[in-house]
Each structure stands twice: as C-alpha cells, then as structure tokens.
C-alpha positions, 0 to 999 in steps of 0.5 A: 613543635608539631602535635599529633592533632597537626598533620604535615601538608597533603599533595593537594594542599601543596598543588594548591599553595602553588596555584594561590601563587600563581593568582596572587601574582596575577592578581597584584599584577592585574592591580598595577601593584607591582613589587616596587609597590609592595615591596621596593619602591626603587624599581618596577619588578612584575610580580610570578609564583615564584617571587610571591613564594620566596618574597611574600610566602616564605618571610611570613612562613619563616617568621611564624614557623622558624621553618625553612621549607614549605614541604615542612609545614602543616595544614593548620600552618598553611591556613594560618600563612594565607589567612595572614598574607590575605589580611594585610593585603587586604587591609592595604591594597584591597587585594584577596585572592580566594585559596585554590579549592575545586569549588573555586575553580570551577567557578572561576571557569565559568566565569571565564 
C-alpha cells in the first residue's frame, strides 16, 4: 500500500526506466550474454528494451510490488527494482549499468 511519504514515478523517472532499458540490452549484448544466457539456455535471443522490461523488469516488479504495470509504481519501488536487478547481475555477470541521470549522460557523451 502506498504511503503519503511514497509518490507515484515522476516523468522523468519513467523516461529514465526506458533509457536503463535501452543500456542494459546493450550492455548484456555487448557482453555475449544473450537471453539463452541469462534466461534460457536452448536458443540465442539478443537482448531489446522491450524484453528487458517484460523479462527482467516486470518478473522482479511483480514479485515485489504484486503490481502489474510500471505506471503504478512509486519512486522508492523503482529504486528498489533497479538496485535488485543490478545486484544479481553484478553478482552473476559482473554487469551494472549506471541508472539513466543528466550527470550520466553527459559523461557518457563525453566519453563517446
């Protein structure tokens, strides 16, 4: 149940979860760890926003929030999401992936 102190995602937070997205899969991808990698071992499926959302993001959303959609989730929801998929596949793969922030951005473009 949501508390007055929690407040539903902002806009910029939603254009943030889809831009983590977008890195992650590129990431994963980057790294040879493919979804039969991660996932299922029987076939090579390369990784896009959207499969990290419906396989990745939304198993974990669900089985912490019992919520269905990400347009119901709250800030703290969505740190706590991202903090537990880039733990495990740090732990497991040596992946993280920076969440999407001005600051990031920039200096990813500089880099680049």
């Amino acid at each position: 149940m949501e508390t007055k102190e929690e407040k539903q995602r902002t806009e910029q937070q939603n254009r943030s979860l889809h831009l983590y997205f977008t890195h992650l899969a590129e990431t994963l991808n980057e790294s040879g760890l493919d979804m039969k990698k991660v996932l299922k071992p029987e076939i090579d499926i390369p990784w896009t926003s959207k499969n990290i959302k419906e396989f990745l993001w939304r198993p974990i959303m669900k089985a912490y929030t019992q919520k269905e959609s990400t347009t119901e989730l709250t800030t703290k929801e969505i740190t706590e999401i991202y903090d537990t998929i880039n733990r495990h596949l740090s732990e497991k793969f040596g992946i993280s992936v920076e969440w999407p922030s001005l600051e990031s951005l920039i200096n990813k473009s500089r880099i680049n």
